[in-house]
C-alpha positions, 0 to 999 in steps of 0.5 A, a space after each residue: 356845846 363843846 365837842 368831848 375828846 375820845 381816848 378810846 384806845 390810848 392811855 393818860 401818861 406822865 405827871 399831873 399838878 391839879 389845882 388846889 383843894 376847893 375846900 382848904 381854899 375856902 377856909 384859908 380865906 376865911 381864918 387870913 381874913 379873921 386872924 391879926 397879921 398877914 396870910 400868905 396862900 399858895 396853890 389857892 385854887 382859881 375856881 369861881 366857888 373860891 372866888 366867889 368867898 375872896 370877893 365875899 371878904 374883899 367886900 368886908 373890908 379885908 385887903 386880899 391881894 390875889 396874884 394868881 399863884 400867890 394871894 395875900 390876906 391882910 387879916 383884921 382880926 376876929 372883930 375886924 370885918 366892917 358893913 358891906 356897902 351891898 348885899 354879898 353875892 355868893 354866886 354857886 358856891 355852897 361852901 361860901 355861903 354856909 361857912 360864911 353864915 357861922 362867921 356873919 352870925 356873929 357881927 356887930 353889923 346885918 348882912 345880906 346874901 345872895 346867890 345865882 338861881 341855882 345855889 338860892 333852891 339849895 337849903 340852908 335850914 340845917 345851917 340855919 337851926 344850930 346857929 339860931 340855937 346859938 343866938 343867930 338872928 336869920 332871917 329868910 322866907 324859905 331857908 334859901 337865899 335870899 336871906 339877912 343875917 341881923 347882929 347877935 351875941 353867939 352864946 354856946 351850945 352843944 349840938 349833936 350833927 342830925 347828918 353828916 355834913 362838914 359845912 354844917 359843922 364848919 359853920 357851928 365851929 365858925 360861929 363857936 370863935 366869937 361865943 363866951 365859952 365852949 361851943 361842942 358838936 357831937 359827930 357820929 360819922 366823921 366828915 371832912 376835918 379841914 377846919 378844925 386842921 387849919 385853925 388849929 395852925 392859926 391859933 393851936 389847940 382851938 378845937 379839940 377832938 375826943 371820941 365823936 365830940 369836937 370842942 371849939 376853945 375861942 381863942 383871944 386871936 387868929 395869927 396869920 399864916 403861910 398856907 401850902 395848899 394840898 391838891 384836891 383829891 376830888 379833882 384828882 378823881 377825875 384823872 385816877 378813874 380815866 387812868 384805871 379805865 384807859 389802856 396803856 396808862 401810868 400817871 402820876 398826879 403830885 401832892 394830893 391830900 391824904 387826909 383820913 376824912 377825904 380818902 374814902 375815894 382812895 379805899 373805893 379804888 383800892 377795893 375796886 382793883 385799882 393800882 395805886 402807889 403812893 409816894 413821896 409822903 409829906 406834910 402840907 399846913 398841917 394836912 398830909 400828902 403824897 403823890 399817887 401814880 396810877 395804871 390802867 387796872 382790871 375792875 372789880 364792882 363794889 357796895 356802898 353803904 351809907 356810912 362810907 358815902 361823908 368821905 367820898 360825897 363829891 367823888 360820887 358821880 365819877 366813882 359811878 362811872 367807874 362802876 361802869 367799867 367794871 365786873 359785876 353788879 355795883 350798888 351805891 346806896 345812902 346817898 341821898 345828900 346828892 339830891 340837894 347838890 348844884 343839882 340832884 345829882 343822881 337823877 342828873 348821873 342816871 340821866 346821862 349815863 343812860 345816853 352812854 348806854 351805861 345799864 343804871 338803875 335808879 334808886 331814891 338814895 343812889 344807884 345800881 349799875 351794871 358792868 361792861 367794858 366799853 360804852 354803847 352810845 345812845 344819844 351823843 348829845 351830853 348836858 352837864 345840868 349846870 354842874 361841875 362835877 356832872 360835867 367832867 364825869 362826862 368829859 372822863 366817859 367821853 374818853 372811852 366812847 367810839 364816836 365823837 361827843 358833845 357836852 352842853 353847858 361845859 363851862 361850868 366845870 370852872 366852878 371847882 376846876 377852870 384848867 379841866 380840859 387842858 389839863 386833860 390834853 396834857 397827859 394823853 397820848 
């Protein structure tokens, strides 16, 4: 159990760098790995997901030098990756697991797969269906881990995104690199784009967009690159929503992605009343970035609706504890993809919120919370069911409780983000 801090009456000042975007992380491994040359990463992100896909690649017979603030990939080219000598441990990371397959699907070698008890409940069949249709042979009792990927020739397909998912597509596109002609994905709600950003940095115009159709062009070969990775927003979010809701706040959190597809949070905040100022505003391998400074705001409430839930999916459980502290009535809907996250998300955010004293009401794709300006504790003792994410949503409402709390299983905040709590500590009062 670790004891959470309370910040009731002070406020988070000054000036934050929060690790790496998780999922710029996971890619830059990936394309270093299958490009010809050598990829220098900067700000790689040190979480156990991330590096749970460095080991994956590591184990496929690639060099990675990982020196903390810089890691080094000694890429072997798109038909380079060798047999591992044991099956490949995914560990929790979904990110790894299902971007790995596209890439796996098309290896002149079978592989095996594997996961931690929580990552093999998660389904993979929506990962699984367009790769099959692209010629993959995978093999799995449930569509779960465990599971063997067999050799395969990857032809193309056109296929149309039954949901939003930028795993799935990344996946699609992954496996697209090794097809004989042109792989197409129809997107009817655009998802994260990062793949489609960074690739094109290693081999241009390898994936081309037009309306909701994306075209994946093989390219003859991946060139290495040097990859400045943004901060992650969704790390980010932690700190904007304790910002907004803390008296006496002005922090200012550097580098932050700006990326359209993953700015959803920052549209919410703006609608919710919060003070943003963004600044500094530049470019990072290909993916936009500014640093934002926010204040201690009043709250308005908000709707969700379905079609805004792709670019704020991971933001969800610390926008709802936003919701909290605001005036009036808020309701998120569409956001059952919640459900089969490292938990179920919602039932684990209306499970502890309601330890909080925080009026919320379950529904069977999100919630509806009632506003108030401070917590009315029920029950201190806390549990992070396991996820990162659940688990610094509580970390953050601890800061607003009148009386000490207590968080169960608070290590795995190392999943996305191992400097968390000390982060956390620098910028209070």
């Amino acid at each position: 159990m670790k004891e959470l801090t309370t910040a009731l009456k002070t406020g988070l000042t000054g000036e934050l760098t929060v690790p790496g975007d998780k999922s710029i992380s996971h890619r830059a491994i990936m394309l270093g790995a299958l490009a010809e040359g050598t990829t220098t990463i900067h700000n790689f992100l040190q979480s156990k997901d991330c590096l749970s896909t460095l080991k994956a690649f590591q184990d496929l017979g690639v060099e990675i030098d990982n020196q903390i603030d810089v890691v080094t990939v000694r890429g072997v080219g798109l038909n380079g990756l060798k047999q591992p000598q044991k099956p490949l441990d995914m560990g929790n990371s979904g990110t790894t697991t299902r971007l790995i397959m596209g890439i796996l699907a098309a290896q002149r070698f079978q592989t095996d797969l594997f996961g931690d008890d929580s990552l093999s409940k998660r389904p993979l069949d929506r990962v699984c269906q367009p790769l099959r249709q692209m010629g993959a042979k995978i093999e799995s009792k449930t569509d779960k881990l465990p599971l063997t990927i067999e050799p395969s020739q990857i032809k193309p397909i056109t296929y149309d995104l039954p949901v939003a998912s930028a795993q799935v597509k990344s996946a699609v596109i992954l496996a697209g690199l090794f097809a004989q002609g042109k792989t197409q994905i129809i997107e009817k709600q655009p998802t994260r784009d990062h793949t489609k950003r960074l690739l094109n940095t290693f081999a241009p115009d390898t994936i081309q967009t037009q309306a909701d159709k994306i075209t994946v062009n093989p390219p003859k070969q991946l060139v290495g690159q040097t990859v400045e990775i943004p901060s992650d927003i969704s790390s980010a979010a932690f700190f904007m929503v304790a910002a907004a809701t803390l008296p006496n706040s002005d922090l200012t959190l550097k580098a932050i992605s700006l990326n359209k597809t993953r700015t959803g949070l920052l549209k919410v905040l703006e609608k919710m009343g919060v003070q943003l100022t963004f600044k500094n505003q530049r470019n990072l391998s290909g993916e936009p970035v500014a640093d934002v400074q926010v204040k201690t705001s009043q709250l308005n409430a908000i709707e969700l609706k379905e079609s805004d839930i792709p670019a704020m999916i991971d933001e969800l459980p610390i926008i709802a504890l936003l919701c909290s502290f605001a005036n009036g009535t808020s309701k998120i809907t569409g956001a059952q993809e919640l459900r089969v996250k490292e938990t179920d998300r919602i039932a684990a955010v209306v499970t502890e919120f309601k330890k909080l004293g925080i009026a919320i009401t379950e529904l069977p794709d999100g919630f509806i919370i009632e506003g108030k300006p401070e917590l009315t504790i029920v029950n201190p003792q806390l549990s992070s069911h396991k996820d990162h994410r659940i688990g610094m949503t509580l970390a953050i409402a601890a800061l607003k409780a009148n009386q000490s709390l207590e968080l169960a299983d608070a290590e795995y905040v190392g999943i996305s983000y191992p400097s968390f709590f000390e982060d956390l500590e620098k910028v209070m009062r």
